[in-house]
C-alpha positions as CSV (number, residue, x, y, z in Angstrom):
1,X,21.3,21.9,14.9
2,X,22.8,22.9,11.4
3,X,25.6,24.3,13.9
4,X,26.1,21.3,16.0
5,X,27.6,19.4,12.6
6,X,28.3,21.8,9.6
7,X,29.9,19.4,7.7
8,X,26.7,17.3,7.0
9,X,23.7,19.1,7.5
10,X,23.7,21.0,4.5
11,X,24.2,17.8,2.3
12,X,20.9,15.9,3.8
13,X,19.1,19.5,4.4
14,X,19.3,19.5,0.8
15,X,16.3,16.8,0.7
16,X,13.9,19.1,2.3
17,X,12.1,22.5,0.4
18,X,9.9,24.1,3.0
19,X,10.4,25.6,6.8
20,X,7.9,23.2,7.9
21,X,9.4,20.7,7.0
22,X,12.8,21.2,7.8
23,X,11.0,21.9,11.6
24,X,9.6,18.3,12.1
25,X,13.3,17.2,10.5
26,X,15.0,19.1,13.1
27,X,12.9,18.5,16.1
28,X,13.7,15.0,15.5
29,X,17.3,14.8,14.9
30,X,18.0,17.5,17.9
31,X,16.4,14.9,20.2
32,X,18.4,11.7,19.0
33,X,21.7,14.2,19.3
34,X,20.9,15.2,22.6
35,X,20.9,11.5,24.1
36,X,23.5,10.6,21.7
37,X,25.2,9.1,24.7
38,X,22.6,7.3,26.3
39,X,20.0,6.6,23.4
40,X,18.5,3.1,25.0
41,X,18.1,4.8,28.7
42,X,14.3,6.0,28.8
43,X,15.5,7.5,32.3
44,X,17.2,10.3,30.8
45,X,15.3,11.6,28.5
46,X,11.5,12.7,27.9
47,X,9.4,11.0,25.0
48,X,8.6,12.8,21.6
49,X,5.0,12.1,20.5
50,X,4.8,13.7,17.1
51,X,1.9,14.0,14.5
52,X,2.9,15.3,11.4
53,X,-0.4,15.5,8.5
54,X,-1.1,17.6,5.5
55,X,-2.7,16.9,2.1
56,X,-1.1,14.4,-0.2
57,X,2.2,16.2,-2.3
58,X,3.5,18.5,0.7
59,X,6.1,16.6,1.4
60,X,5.5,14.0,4.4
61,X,7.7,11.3,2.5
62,X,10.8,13.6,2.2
63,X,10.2,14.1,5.8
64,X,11.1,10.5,5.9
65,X,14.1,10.1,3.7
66,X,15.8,13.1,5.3
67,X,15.1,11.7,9.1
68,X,16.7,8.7,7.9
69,X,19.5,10.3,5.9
70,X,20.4,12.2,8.8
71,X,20.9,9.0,11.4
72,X,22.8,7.3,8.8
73,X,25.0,10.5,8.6
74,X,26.2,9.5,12.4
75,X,26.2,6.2,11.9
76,X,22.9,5.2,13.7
77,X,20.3,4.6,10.9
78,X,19.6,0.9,12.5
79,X,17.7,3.1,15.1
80,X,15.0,4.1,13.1
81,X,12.2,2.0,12.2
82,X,9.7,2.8,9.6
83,X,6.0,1.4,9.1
84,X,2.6,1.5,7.7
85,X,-0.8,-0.1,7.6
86,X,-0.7,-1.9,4.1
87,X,2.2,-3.3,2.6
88,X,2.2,-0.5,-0.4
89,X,1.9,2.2,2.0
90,X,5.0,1.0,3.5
91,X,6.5,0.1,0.6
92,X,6.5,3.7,-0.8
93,X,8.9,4.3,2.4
94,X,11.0,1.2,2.2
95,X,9.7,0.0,5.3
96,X,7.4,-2.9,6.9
97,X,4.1,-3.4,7.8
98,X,3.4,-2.9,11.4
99,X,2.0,-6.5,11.1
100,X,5.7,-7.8,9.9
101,X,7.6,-5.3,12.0
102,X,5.8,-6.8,15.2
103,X,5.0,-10.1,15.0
104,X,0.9,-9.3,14.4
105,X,-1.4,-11.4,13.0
106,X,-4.9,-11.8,11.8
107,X,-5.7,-13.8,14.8
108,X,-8.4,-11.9,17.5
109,X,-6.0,-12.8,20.2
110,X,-2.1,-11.8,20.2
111,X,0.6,-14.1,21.7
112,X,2.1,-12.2,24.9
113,X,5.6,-13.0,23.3
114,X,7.3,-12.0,20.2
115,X,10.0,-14.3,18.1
116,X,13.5,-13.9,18.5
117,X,13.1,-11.9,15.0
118,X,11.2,-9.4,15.9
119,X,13.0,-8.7,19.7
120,X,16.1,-8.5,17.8
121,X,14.8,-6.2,14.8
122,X,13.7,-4.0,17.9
123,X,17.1,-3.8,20.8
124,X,18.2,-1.1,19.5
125,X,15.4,1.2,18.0
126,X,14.9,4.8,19.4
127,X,12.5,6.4,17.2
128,X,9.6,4.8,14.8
129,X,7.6,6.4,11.9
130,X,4.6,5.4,11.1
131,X,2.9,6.5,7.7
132,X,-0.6,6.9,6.3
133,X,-2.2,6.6,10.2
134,X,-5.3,7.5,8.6
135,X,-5.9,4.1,7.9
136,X,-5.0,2.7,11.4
137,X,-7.7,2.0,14.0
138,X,-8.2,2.4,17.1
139,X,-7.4,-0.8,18.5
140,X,-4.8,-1.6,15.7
141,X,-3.0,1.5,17.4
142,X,-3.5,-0.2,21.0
143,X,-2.1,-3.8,19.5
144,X,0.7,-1.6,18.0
145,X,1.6,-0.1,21.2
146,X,1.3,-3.4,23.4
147,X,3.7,-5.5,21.1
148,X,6.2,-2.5,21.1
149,X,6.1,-2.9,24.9
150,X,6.7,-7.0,24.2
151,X,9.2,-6.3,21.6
152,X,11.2,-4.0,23.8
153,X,11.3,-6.5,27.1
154,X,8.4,-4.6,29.0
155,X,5.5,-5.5,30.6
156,X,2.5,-4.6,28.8
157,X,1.5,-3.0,31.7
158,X,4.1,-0.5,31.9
159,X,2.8,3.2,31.4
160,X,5.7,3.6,28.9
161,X,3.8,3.8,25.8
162,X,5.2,2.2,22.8
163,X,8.1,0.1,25.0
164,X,9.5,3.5,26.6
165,X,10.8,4.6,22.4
166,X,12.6,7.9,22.6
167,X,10.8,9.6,19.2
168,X,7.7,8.3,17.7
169,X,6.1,9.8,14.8
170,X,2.5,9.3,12.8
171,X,2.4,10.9,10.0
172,X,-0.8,10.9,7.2
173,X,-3.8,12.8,6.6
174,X,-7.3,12.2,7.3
175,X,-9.0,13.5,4.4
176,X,-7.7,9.9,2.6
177,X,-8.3,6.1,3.1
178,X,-10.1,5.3,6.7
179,X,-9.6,2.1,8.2
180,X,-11.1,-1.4,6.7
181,X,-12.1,-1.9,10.6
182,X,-12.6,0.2,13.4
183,X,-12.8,3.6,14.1
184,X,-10.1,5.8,12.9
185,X,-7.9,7.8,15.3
186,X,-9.9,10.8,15.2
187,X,-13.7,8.8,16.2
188,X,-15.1,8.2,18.9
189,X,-14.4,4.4,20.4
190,X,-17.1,1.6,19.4
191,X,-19.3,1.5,23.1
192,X,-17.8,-1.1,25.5
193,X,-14.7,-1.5,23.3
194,X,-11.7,-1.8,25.8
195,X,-9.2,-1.4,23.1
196,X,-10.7,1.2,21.4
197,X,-10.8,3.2,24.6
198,X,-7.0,2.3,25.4
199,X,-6.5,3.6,21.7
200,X,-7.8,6.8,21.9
201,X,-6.1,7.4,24.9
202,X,-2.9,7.0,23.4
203,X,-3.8,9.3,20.0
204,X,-5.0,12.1,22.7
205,X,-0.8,11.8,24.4
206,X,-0.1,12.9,20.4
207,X,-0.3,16.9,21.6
208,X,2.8,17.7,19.5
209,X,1.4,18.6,15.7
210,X,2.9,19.8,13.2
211,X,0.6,20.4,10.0
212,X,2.4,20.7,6.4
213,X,0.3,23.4,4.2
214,X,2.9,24.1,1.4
215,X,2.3,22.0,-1.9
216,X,5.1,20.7,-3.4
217,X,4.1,18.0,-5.8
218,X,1.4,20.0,-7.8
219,X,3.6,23.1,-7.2
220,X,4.3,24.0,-10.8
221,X,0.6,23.1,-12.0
222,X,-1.6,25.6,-9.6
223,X,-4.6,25.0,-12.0
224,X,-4.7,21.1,-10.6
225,X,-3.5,22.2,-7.4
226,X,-6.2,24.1,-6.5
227,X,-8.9,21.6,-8.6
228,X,-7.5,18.4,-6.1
229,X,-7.9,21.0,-3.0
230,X,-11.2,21.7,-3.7
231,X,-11.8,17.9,-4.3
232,X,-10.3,17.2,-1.3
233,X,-13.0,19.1,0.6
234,X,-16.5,18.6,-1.0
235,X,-16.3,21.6,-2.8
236,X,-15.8,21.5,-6.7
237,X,-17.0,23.9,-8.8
238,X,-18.8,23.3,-12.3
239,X,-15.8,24.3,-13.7
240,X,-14.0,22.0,-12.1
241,X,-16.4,19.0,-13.7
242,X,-15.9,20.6,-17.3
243,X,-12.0,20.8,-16.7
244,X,-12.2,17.0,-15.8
245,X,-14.6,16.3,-18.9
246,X,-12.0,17.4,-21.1
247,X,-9.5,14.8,-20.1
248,X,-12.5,11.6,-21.3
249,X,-10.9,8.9,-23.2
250,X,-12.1,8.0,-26.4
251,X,-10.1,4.7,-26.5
252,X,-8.3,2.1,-23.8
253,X,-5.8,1.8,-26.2
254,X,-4.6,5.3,-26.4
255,X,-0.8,5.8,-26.7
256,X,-0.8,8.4,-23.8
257,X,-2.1,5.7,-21.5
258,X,0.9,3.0,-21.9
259,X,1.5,3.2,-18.3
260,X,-1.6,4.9,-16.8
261,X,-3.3,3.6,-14.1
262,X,-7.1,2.2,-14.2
263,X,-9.5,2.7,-11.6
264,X,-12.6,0.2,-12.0
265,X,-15.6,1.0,-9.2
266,X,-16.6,-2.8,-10.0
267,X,-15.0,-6.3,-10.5
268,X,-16.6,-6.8,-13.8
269,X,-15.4,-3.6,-15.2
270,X,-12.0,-4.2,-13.8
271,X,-11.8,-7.1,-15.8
272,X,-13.3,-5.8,-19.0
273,X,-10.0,-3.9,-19.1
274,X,-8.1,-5.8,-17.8
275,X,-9.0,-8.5,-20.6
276,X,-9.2,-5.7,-23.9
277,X,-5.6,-4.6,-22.4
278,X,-4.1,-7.7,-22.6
279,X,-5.4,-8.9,-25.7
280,X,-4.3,-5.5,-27.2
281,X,-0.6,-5.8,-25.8
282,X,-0.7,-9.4,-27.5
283,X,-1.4,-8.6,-30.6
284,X,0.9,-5.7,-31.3
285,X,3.3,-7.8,-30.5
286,X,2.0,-10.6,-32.4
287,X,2.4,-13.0,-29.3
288,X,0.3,-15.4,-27.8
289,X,-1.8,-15.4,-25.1
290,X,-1.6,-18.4,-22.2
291,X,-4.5,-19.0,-20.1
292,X,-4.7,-20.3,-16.9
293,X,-7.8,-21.6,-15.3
294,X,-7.9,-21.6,-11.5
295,X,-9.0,-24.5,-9.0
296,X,-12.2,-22.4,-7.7
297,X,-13.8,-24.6,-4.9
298,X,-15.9,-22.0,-3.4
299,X,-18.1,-22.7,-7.0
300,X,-20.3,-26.0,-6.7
301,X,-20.7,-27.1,-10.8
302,X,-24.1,-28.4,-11.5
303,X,-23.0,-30.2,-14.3
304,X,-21.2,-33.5,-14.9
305,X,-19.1,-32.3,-18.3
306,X,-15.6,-30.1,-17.6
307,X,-15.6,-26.9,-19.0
308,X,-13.8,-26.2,-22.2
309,X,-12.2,-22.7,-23.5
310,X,-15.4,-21.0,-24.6
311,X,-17.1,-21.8,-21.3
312,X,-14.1,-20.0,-19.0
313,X,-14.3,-17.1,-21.7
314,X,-17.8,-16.9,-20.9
315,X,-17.1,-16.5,-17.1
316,X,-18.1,-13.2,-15.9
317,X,-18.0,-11.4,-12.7
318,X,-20.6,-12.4,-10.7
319,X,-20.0,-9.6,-7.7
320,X,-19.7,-11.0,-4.1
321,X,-20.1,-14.6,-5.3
322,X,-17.2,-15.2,-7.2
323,X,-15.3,-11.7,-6.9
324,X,-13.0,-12.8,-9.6
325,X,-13.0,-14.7,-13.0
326,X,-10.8,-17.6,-11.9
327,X,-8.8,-17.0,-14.6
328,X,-5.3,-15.6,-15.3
329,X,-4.1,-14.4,-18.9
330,X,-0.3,-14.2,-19.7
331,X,1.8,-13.2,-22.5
332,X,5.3,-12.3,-22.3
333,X,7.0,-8.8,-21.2
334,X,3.2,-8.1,-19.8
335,X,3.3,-5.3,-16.8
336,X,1.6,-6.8,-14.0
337,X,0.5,-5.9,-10.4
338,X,1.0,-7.9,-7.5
339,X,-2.3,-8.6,-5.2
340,X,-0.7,-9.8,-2.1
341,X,1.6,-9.1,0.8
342,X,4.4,-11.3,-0.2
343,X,7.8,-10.4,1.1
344,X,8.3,-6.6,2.5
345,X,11.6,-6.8,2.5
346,X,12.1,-7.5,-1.2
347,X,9.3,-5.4,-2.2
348,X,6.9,-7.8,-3.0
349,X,3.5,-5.9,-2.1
350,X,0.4,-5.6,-2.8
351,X,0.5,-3.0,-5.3
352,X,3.8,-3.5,-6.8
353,X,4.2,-3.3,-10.4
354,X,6.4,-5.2,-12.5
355,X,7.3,-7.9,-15.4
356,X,6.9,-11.3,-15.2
357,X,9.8,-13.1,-16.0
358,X,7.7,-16.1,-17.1
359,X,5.6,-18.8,-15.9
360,X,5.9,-21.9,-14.1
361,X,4.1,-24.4,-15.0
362,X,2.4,-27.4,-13.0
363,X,3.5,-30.8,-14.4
364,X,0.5,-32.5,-12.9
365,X,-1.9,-29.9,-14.5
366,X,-3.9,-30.7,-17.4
367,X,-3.6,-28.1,-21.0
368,X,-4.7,-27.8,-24.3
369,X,-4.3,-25.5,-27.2
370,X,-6.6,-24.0,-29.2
């Protein structure tokens, strides 16, 4: 391929570190070339079902970016269309839910159309990626491939799987999140599951793999390398355990941990920090702190008397009954996390980390200051 256009591929081949790599990138780019002329005619040309996997760091993501750089190099990045199961997942790829991509929704039953949106978003799309497949189920994966069908004018019972799309890729590794719901690709289906059944039959047509074994994020740190390997499979050492003992924290308010991330195996721990944090950024910068109660109506009160500021304070997680305080504490130039899905396209996932630029306030709401 590198001598089918000389005058790019070096520039975009740039993005890539290993053989592997590069062999997924050029498996895929050889096929869009080689239908160049006839990329939206499923007649003339066979179907690429491609499953690239590999632990986290050896480079699935720049497989991405250099697929894409390449079809933007001749003109036709609108073809590809990039998704994931969460809307960080996809975010970390610049691309869309497969919810938002296809018109899916929460609802046990899918319309058998799509919205002008999404059959436009999909005319002219030859080849779609989609990331971290560990987390898709089974019958997510048949609902995926019966709205591409939709989306690109078919009937959904055509035997072209995924609408008749020239290139389609999963990519992810199973060693990390499983589904929420459902079996995951590799399990068996749930018995008398139609769906499920339907869904394994389209992971088993995945007979192209290609499985990345080169680290390239831990590359220069073999000691962690090899510590997260052996984590990854069940098998740490004692060694391993003192290594990690050596990295306790004496303090949350360590300079070192400015912009580390927490991980809190309960609610009520997860706010402990989250509180000590805040009230510790708000003091070294000698600012206030704004609180703001939520409306909670899944909470009956027994008592007649509304709550004042000591009795929210007092609130604390009370597990799956209240899985959260009802409260939210601001002060300005706080980081914050988003907790919600709310616009792909301009990044606003569930995940995504940021600054407030302030608040805006309800003039119907009731306040006081203490």
């Amino acid at each position: 391929m590198e001598q089918l256009l000389p005058h790019w591929s070096t520039k975009f081949f740039l993005l890539i570190e290993n053989s592997k790599q590069k062999l997924v990138v050029e498996r895929v780019l050889s096929a869009a070339l080689a239908w160049k002329d006839h990329p939206y005619d499923a007649s003339k040309r066979d179907q690429m079902l491609l499953y690239v996997g590999g632990e986290g760091g050896t480079g699935k993501s720049q497989i991405i970016k250099t697929i894409v750089a390449g079809m933007d190099l001749v003109l036709r990045k609108q073809d590809v269309i990039l998704m994931a199961p969460t809307g960080a997942a996809a975010d970390n790829i610049s691309g869309s839910t497969y919810h938002t991509s296809l018109g899916i929704t929460i609802a046990k039953r899918q319309k058998l159309t799509v919205s002008e949106r999404v059959r436009k978003l999909w005319s002219r799309k030859t080849i779609m990626i989609i990331d971290e497949v560990s987390m898709l189920d089974l019958t997510s994966l048949s609902l995926i491939n019966n709205q591409c069908k939709i989306a690109k004018s078919l009937d959904r019972s055509s035997p072209d799987l995924f609408g008749g799309l020239p290139v389609v890729i999963f990519m992810g590794d199973f060693f990390q999140f499983p589904p929420v719901n459902g079996p995951a690709l590799w399990r068996e289906p749930r018995d008398g599951n139609v769906e499920d059944a339907n869904g394994q039959m389209i992971w088993h047509q995945f007979k192209e793999v290609i499985l990345l074994d080169e680290q390239m994020r831990q590359a220069k740190d073999p000691r962690l390398r090899d510590l997260v390997r052996r984590a990854r499979a069940s098998a740490m050492t004692e060694q391993d355990m003192a290594l990690l003992n050596t990295r306790v924290i004496t303090s949350l308010f360590m300079p070192e941990l400015e912009e580390a991330t927490f991980f809190a195996k309960s609610n009520a721990l997860r706010h402990h920090i989250t509180f000590a944090r805040m009230e510790h950024f708000g003091r070294s910068r000698t600012q206030r702190i704004y609180i703001f109660p939520a409306q909670h109506g899944r909470v009956i009160s027994t008592s007649s008397s509304p709550l004042c500021l000591e009795d929210l304070l007092r609130q604390r997680d009370q597990g799956t009954t209240i899985p959260f305080q009802g409260l939210f504490f601001y002060t300005p130039e706080m980081p914050a996390v988003i907790l919600a899905n709310i616009c792909t396209p301009l990044r606003h996932v569930n995940g995504t980390r940021g600054i407030p630029s302030g608040i805006v306030v309800d003039p119907s709401g009731a306040s006081f200051h203490n």
